[in-house]
N, C-alpha and C positions, 0 to 999 in steps of 0.2 A: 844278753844284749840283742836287741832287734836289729835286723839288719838296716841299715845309717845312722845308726843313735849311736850318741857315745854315752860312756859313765858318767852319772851325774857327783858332783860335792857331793859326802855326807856330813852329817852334823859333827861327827866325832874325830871327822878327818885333819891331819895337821895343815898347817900354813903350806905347806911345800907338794903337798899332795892337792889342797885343794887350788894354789896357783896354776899347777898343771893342766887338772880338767879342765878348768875356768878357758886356758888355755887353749888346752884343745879343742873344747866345742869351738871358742870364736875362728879358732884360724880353720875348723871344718864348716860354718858357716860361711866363710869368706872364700869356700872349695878348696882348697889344701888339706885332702884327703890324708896324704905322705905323711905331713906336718902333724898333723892332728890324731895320729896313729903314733910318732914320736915321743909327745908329749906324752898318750897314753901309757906308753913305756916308764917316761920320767914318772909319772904317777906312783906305776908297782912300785918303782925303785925307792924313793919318796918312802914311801909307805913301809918300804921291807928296811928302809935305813932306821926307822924309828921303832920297829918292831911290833907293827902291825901285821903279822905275817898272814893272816886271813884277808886283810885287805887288798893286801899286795897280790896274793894269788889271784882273787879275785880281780883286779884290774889287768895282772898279766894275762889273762884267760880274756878278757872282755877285749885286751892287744890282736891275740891269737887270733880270737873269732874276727875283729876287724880286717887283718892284713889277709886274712882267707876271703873276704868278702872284697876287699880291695883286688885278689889276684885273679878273682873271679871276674869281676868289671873289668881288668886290661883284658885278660883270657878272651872274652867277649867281644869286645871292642876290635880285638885283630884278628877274630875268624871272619873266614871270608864269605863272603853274601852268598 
């Protein structure tokens, strides 16, 4: 995952997985970074409920790298000039 992108739908993704992303991109498009990191979660979950367990790793890793990228932007934001 590059840093501000989120995971895309795959083709072979279920209903519940790909509601999420869908998900998540719009409410990180709309700046609800928090939100949009969430639902990334719902995704793996999603995914690891239907026994997609490669997919699910992979989205919870693609969570991981966001929320490091997210604590990095606060980190930033409250150092001082």
């Amino acid at each position: 995952m590059n840093t501000g992108t989120l995971p895309s739908a795959k083709d072979d993704d279920g209903d519940d997985v790909r509601w999420a992303l869908e998900t998540a991109n719009a409410v990180w498009a709309q700046g609800d970074k928090r939100a949009a990191l969430s639902w990334v979660r719902r995704a793996a979950e999603a995914a690891a409920e239907v026994g997609s367990d490669q997919r699910a790793v992979e989205l919870a890793k693609a969570a991981a790298e966001l929320r490091a990228v997210l604590e990095r932007s606060i980190t930033v934001k409250e150092a001082p000039a």
